[in-house]
C-alpha positions as CSV (number, residue, x, y, z in Angstrom):
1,X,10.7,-16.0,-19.2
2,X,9.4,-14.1,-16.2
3,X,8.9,-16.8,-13.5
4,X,6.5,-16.0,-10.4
5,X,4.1,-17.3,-8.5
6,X,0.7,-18.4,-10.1
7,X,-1.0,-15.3,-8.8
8,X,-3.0,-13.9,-11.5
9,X,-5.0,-17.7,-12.7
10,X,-5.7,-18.6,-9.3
11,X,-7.1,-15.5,-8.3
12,X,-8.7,-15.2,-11.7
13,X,-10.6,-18.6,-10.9
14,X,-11.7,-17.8,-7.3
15,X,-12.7,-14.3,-7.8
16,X,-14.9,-15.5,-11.1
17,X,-16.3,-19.0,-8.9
18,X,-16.8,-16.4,-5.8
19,X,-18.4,-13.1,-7.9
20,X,-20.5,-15.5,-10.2
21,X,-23.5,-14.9,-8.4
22,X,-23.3,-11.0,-7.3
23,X,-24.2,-9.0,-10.6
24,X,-27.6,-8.2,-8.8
25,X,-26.1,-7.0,-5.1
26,X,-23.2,-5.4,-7.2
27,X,-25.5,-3.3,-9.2
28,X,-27.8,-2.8,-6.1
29,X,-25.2,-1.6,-4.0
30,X,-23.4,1.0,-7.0
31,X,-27.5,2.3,-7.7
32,X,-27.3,3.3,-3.5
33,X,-24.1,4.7,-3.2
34,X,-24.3,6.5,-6.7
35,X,-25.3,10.0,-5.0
36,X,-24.4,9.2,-1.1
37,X,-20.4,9.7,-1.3
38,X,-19.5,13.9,-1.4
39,X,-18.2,14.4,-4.9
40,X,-19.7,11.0,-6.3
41,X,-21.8,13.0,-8.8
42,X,-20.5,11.8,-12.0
43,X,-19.5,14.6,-14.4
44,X,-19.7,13.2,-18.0
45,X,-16.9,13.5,-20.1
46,X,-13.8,10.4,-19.0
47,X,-14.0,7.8,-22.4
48,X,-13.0,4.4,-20.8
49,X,-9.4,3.8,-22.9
50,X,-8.3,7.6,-22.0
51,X,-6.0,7.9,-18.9
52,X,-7.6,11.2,-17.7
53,X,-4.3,12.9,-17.3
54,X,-2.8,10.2,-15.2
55,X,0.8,10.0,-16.1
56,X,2.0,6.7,-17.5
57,X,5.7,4.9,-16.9
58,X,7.1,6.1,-20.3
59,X,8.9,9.1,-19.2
60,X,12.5,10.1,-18.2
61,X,13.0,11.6,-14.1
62,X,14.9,14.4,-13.8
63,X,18.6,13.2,-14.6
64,X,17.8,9.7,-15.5
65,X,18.5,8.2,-12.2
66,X,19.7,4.3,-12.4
67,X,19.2,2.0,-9.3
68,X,19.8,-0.9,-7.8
69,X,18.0,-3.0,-4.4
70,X,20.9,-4.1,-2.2
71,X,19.8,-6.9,0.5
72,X,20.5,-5.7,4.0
73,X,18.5,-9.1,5.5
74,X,17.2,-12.5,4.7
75,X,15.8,-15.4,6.4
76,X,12.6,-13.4,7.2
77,X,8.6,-15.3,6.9
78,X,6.5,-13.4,5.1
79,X,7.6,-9.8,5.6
80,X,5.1,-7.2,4.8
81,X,5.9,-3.5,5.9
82,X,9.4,-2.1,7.8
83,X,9.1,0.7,9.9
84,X,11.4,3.1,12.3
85,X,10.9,4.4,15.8
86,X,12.5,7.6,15.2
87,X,14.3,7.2,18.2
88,X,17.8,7.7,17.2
89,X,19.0,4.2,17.9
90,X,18.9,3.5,13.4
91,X,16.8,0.1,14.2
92,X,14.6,-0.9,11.2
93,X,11.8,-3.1,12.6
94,X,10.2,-5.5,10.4
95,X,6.7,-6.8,10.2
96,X,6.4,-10.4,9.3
97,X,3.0,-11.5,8.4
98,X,2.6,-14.2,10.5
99,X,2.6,-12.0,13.7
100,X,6.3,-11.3,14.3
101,X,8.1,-8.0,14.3
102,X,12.2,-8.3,13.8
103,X,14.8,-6.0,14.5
104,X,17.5,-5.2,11.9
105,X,19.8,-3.1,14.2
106,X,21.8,0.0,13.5
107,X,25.3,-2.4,12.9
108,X,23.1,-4.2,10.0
109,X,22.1,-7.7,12.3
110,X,19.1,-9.4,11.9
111,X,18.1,-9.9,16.0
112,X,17.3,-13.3,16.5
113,X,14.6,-12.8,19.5
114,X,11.5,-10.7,17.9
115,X,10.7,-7.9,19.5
116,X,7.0,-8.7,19.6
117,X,5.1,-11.8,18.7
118,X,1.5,-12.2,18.7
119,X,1.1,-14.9,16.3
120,X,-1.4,-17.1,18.6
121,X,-3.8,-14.5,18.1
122,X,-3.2,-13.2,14.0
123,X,-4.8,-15.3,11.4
124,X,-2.8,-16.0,8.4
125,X,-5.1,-19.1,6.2
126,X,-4.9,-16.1,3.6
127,X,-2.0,-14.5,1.9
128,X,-3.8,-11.2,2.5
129,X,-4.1,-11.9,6.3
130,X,-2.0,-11.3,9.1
131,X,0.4,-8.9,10.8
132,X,0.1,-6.2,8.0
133,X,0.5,-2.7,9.7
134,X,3.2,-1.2,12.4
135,X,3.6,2.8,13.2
136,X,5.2,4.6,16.5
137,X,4.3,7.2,18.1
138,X,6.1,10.3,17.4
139,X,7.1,10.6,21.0
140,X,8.4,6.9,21.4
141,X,11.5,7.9,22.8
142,X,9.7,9.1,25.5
143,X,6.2,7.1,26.0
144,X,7.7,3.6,24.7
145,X,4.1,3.4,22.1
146,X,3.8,1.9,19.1
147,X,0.6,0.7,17.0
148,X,-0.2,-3.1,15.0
149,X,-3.3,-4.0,13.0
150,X,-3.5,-7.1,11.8
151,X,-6.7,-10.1,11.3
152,X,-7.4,-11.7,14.3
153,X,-7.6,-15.6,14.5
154,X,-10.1,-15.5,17.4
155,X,-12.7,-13.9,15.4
156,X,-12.4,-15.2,12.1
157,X,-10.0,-12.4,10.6
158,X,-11.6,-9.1,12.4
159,X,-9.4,-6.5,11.7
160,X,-7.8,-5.0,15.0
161,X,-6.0,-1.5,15.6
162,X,-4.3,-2.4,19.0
163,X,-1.5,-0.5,20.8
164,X,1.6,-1.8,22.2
165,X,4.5,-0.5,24.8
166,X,8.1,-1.5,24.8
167,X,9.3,-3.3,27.8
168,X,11.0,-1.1,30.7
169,X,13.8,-2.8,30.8
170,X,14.9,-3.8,27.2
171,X,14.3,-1.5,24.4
172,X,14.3,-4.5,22.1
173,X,11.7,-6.3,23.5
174,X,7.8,-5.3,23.4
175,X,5.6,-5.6,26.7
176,X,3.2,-8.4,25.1
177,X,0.9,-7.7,28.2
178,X,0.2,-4.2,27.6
179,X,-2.4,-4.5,24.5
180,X,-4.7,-1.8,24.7
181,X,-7.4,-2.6,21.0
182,X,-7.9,0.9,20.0
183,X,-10.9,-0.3,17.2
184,X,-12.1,-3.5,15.7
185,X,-14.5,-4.3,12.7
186,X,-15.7,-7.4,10.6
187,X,-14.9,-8.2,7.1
188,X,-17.0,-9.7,4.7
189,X,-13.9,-11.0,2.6
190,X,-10.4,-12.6,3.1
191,X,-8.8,-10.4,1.0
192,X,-8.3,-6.2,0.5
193,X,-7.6,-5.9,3.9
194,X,-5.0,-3.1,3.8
195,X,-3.8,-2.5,6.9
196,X,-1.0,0.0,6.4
197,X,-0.8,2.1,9.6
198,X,1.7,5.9,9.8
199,X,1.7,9.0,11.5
200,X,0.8,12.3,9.3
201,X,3.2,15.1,10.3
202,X,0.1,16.5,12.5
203,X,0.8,13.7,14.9
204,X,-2.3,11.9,13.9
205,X,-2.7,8.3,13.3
206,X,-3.6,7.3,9.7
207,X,-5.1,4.0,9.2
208,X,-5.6,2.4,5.3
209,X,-8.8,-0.3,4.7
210,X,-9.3,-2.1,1.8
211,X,-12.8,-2.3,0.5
212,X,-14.0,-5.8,2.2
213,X,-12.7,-7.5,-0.5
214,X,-13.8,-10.2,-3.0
215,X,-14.0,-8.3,-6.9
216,X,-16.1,-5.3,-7.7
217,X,-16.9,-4.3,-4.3
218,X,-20.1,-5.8,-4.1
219,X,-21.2,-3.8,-0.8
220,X,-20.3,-0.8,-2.3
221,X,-18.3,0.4,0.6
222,X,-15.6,2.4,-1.3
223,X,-18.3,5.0,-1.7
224,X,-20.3,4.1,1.4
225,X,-19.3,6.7,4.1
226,X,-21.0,4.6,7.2
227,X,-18.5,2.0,6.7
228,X,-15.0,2.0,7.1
229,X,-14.0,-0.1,4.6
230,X,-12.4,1.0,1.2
231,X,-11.0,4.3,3.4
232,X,-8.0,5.9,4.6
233,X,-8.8,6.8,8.3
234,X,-7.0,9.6,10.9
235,X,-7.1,9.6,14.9
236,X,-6.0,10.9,17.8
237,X,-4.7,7.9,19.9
238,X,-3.9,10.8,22.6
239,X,-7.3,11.9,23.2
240,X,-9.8,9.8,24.3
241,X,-13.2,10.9,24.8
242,X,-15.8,11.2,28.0
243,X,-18.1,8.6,26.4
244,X,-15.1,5.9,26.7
245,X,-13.5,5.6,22.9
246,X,-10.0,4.9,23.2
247,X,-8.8,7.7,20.3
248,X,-10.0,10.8,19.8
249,X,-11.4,12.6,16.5
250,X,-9.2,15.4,15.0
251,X,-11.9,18.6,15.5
252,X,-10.9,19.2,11.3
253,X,-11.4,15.7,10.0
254,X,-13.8,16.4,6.7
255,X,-16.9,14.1,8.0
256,X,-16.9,15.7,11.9
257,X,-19.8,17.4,13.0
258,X,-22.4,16.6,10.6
259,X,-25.4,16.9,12.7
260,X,-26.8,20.6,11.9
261,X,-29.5,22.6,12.5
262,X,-32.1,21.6,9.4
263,X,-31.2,24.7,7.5
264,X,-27.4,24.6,7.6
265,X,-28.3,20.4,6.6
266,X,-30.6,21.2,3.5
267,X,-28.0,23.5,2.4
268,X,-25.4,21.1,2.2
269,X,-27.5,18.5,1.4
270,X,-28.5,20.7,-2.1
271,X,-25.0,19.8,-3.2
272,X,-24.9,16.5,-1.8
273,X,-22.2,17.5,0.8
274,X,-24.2,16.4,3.5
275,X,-23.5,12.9,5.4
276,X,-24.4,12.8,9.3
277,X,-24.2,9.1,9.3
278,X,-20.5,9.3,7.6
279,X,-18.0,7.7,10.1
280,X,-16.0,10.6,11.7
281,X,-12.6,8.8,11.7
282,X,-12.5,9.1,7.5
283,X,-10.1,10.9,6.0
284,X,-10.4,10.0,2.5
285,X,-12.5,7.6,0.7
286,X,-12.8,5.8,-3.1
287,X,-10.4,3.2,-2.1
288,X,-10.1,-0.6,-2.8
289,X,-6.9,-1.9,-1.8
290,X,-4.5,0.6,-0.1
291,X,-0.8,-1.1,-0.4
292,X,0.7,1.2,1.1
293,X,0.7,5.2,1.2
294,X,3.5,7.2,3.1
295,X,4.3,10.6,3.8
296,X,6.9,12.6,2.1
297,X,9.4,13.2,5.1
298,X,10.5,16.5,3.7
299,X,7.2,18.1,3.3
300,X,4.3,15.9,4.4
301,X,2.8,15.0,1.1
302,X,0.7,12.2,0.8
303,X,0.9,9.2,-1.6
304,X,-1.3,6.4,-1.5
305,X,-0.8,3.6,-4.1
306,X,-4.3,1.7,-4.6
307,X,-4.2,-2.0,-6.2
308,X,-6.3,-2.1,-8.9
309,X,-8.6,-4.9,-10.4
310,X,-8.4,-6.2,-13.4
311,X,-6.5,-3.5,-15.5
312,X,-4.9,-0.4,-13.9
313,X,-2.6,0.2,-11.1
314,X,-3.0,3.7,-9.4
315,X,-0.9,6.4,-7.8
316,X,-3.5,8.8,-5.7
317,X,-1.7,12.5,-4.8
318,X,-2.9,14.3,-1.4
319,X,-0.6,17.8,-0.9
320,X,0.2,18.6,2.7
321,X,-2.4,21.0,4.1
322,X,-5.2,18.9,2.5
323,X,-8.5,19.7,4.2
324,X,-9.4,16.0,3.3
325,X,-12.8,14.6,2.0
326,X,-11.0,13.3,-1.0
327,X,-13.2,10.5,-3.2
328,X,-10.5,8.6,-5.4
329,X,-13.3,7.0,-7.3
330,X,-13.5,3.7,-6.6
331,X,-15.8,1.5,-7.7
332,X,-17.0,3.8,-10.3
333,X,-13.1,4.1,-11.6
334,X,-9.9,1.7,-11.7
335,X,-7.3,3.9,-12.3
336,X,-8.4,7.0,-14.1
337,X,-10.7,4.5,-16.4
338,X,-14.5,3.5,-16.3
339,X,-15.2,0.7,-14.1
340,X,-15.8,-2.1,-15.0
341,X,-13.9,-1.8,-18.4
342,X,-16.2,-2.6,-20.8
343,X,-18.0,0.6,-20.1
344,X,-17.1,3.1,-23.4
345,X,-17.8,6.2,-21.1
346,X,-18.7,7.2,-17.8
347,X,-18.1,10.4,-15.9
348,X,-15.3,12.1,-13.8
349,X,-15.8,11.0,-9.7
350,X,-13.7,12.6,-7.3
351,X,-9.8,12.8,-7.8
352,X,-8.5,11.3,-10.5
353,X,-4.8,9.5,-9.4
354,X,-1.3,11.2,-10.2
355,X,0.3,8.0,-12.0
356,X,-0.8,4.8,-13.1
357,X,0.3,1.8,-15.6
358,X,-2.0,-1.5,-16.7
359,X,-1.7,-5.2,-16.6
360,X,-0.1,-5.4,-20.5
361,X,3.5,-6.7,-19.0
362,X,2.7,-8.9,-16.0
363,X,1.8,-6.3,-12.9
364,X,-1.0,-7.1,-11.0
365,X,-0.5,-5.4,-7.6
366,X,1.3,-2.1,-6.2
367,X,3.2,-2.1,-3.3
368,X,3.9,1.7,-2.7
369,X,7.4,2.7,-1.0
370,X,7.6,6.1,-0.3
371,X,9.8,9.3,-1.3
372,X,13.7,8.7,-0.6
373,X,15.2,11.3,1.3
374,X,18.1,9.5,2.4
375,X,21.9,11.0,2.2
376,X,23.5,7.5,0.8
377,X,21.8,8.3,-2.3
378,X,21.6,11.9,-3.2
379,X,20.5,11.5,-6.8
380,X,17.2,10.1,-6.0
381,X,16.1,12.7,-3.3
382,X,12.3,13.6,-3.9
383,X,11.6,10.1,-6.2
384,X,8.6,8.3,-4.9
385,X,9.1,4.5,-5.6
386,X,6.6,1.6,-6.3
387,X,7.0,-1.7,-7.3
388,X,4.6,-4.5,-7.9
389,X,3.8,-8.2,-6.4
390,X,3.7,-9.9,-9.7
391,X,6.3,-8.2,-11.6
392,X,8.8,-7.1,-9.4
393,X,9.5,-3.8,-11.1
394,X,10.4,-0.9,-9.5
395,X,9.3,2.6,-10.8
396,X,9.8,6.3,-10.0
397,X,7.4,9.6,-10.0
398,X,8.1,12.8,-9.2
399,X,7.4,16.7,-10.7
400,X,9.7,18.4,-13.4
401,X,11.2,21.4,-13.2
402,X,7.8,22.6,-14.7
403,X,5.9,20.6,-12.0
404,X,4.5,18.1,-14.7
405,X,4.8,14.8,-13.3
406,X,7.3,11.9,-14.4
407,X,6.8,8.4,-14.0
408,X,9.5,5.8,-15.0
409,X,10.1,2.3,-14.7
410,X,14.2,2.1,-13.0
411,X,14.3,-1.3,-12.8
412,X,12.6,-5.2,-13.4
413,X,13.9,-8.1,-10.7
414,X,12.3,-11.5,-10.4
415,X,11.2,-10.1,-6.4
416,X,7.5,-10.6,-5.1
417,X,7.3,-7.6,-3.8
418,X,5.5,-7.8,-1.2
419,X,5.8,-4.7,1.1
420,X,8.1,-1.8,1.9
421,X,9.2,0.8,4.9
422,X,11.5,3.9,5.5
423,X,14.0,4.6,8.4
424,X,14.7,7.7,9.7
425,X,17.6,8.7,7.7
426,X,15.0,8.9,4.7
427,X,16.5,5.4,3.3
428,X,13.5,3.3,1.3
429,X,13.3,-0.3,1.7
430,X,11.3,-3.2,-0.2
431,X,10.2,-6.6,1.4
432,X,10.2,-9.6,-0.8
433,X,9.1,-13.5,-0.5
434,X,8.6,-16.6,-2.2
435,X,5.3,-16.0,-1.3
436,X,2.4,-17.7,-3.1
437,X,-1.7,-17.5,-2.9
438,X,-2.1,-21.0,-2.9
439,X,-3.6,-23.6,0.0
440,X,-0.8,-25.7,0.4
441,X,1.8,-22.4,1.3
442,X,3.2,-22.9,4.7
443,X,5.1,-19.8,4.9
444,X,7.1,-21.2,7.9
445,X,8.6,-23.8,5.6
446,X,11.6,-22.8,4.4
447,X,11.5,-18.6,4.9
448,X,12.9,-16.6,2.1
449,X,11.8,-13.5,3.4
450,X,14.1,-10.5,2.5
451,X,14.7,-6.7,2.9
452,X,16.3,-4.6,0.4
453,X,17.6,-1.2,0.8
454,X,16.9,1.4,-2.7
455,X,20.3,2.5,-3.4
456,X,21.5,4.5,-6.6
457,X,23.4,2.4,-8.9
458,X,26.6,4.4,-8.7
459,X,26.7,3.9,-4.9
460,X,26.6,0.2,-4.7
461,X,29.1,-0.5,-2.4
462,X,31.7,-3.2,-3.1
463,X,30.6,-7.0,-2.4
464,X,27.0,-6.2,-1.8
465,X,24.1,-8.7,-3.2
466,X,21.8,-6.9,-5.4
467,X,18.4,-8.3,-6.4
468,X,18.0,-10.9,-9.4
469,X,17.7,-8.9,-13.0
470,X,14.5,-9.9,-14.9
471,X,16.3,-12.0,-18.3
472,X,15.6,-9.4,-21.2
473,X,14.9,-11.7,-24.2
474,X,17.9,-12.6,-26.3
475,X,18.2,-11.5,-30.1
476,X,17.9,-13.7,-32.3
477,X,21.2,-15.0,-33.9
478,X,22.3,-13.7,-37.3
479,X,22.1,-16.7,-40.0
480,X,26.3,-17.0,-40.7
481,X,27.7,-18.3,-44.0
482,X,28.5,-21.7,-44.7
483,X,31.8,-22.8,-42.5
484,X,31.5,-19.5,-40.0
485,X,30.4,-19.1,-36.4
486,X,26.7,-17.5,-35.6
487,X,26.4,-14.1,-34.8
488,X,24.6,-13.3,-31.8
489,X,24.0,-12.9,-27.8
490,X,25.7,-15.6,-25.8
491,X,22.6,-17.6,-24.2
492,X,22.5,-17.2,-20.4
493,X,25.2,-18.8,-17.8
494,X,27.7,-19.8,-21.1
């Protein structure tokens, strides 16, 4: 028996008490932003069961890598996301939710003291909310500057994009007094909050925001391009600008410049390709719950895992050199299926995702980890790794030698999975708790917070703790003859 939290029911039962009553604005808000989002034209043609050339977890990765998730820290609350500073000291810093970042240093030690603490000021009443996001700057070595978002008590769970400096006189320690809030914005909804923050290999800040939450996007931000909700954003947090914005937008950012003379306008506006009230800081669009993307170290690909809704789980692709604008079809698609499910066909909006799998087995929630390019492991170089909240399986994607792409499941542990980070050596990591979404969770209580460290299985060293093995079911034992022993499988612990 797969024992987790009650995830799925409870969220089942608010989501259905909460969305009971927005059929109307739902509809409404799908009818506005049908032809407003560049590339939202539908194209007939996607049958709601088909996959749309998404590749499911049934497949075999070049040499048929095995794994294992070795803990490298415990005692955590609530961690959500690890990150490095690139900085050559080999610290991974550690974002728990409830507005602490930790230090696990190069020698393996969990630092006692946090090296920043803000949790006066992050709200954390949902499992959602918090501390969810930390990047540094790609000169922190030299400027000390590093970047948080998280929900913000004061204001009811605003979403804030502030940046931080290290002290001046102990690299372990943040200067609490040096907040400088880059952006904030309202959110209808407690949940989809993203929050996932890194820096692209063209030293811009990328940003990802869920949809505004509850189910179905009711708004309709996902596709609305004056919001930034339901987007993956990019910035310039070294250029700020005469009229007093504290970032800058990159000159090449798709939705930049928009405001034309009327007959460069009606000529984009004849292919719908036209949006001068789209917010300049968006990157890429169609999005509903963005947990978490990363960059491919090695050559700056982009991976963005998207949680889905009721049904599918999605894997969205971005090659380096992207010129952006990308729509991943959200709320008109879950996966690379009609949306909402029940709908037999519908058409093709934006780009379809790379990888997906459904609900069938327990998943309810991706928590993307990034591409291992680490040297501890050299049989998983180039994998990208998932895993998900309610399952706690971990699964790998990458191209063939024919450049099809492969997606298998490596292993199933009893983990919440609840986050996940890379250092600079290229090693992956995946944050776990005993997390649960319900009101009586004090996450303070008792922390079981963990890191684990994606290693192959062949390089386990000796005496290290793995993580917990999902019980396969046992066979069923073989009816003996009168007077002689069963045949079968040992139950478990005899």
């Amino acid at each position: 028996m797969r024992a987790r939290p009650l995830v799925p029911a409870f969220l089942v039962l608010v989501l259905v008490a909460l969305f009971g009553g927005q059929s109307f604005m739902a509809q409404t808000a799908r009818e506005n932003v049908a032809f407003a989002a560049q590339g939202a034209t539908p194209e007939v043609g996607i049958p709601g069961p088909t996959n749309g050339g998404a590749v499911l977890p049934n497949g075999t990765l070049p040499g048929n890598p095995a794994i294992q998730l070795v803990k490298v820290a415990d005692g955590l609350i609530d961690p959500v996301n690890a990150a490095a500073p690139n900085d050559g000291s080999g610290r991974v810093f550690i974002v728990e939710r409830v507005g602490r970042i930790r230090i696990l240093d190069q020698d393996g030690t969990l630092l006692e003291d946090p090296f920043l603490d803000i949790s006066e000021v992050v709200k954390i009443d949902f499992l959602e909310q918090g501390l969810l996001g930390l990047a540094f700057h790609p000169d922190y070595a030299s400027n000390g500057r590093f970047y948080v978002y998280y929900s913000d008590y004061r204001t009811q769970g605003d979403h804030f994009l502030v940046e931080y400096t290290v002290s001046a006189d102990d690299p372990n320690r943040a200067d609490a007094d040096s907040a400088r809030v880059l952006f904030d914005f309202d959110d209808p909804y407690v949940n989809h909050n993203g929050g996932d923050l890194h820096f692209g290999p063209d030293g811009y800040l990328y940003i990802s925001i869920g949809d505004g939450g509850l189910a179905g996007d009711p708004f309709g931000n996902a596709q609305r391009l004056g919001t930034p909700l339901g987007k993956l954003l990019r910035i310039d947090v070294d250029a700020a600008t005469d009229e007093g914005a504290a970032y800058g937008i990159p000159a090449d950012n798709p939705f930049t410049g928009q405001l034309l003379p009327m007959a460069e306008a009606n000529k984009r506006a004849q292919t719908g390709a036209y949006h001068p009230d789209a917010r300049p800081e968006i990157w890429a669009y169609g999005l509903r719950n963005p947990w978490q993307f990363s960059f491919d170290p090695a050559n700056g690909d982009l991976y963005i895992a998207d949680v889905g809704q009721v049904v599918w789980e999605e894997i969205n692709y971005q090659p380096a050199g992207s010129e952006g604008g990308q729509n991943y079809g959200w709320d008109f698609l879950e996966g690379a299926h009609c949306y909402p499910p029940e709908v037999a066909d519908c058409g093709v909006v934006g780009t379809l995702p790379v990888a997906e799998y459904n609900h069938a087995e327990g998943d309810c929630s991706i928590t993307g980890m990034g591409v291992y390019r680490g040297e501890e492991s050299a049989a998983l170089d180039g994998i990208y790794f998932n895993s998900d909240f309610c399952s706690g399986r971990v699964w790998g994607l990458k191209r063939d030698d024919s450049g099809a792409w492969v997606y298998q499941q490596l292993l199933d542990t009893t983990l919440v999975a609840t986050g996940a980070g890379q250092d600079e050596a290229g090693e992956i990591y995946l944050t776990a708790c005993e997390c649960k979404f319900t009101r009586d969770y004090n996450p303070f209580d008792n922390p079981t917070g963990t890191l684990w460290q994606v290693v192959a299985a062949d390089q386990v060293a000796e005496g290290a703790e793995t993580a917990p093995l999902e019980q396969q079911a046992e066979p069923e034992a073989t009816p003996a003859p009168e007077g002689e022993e069963m045949v079968g499988t040992p139950a478990a612990g005899q």
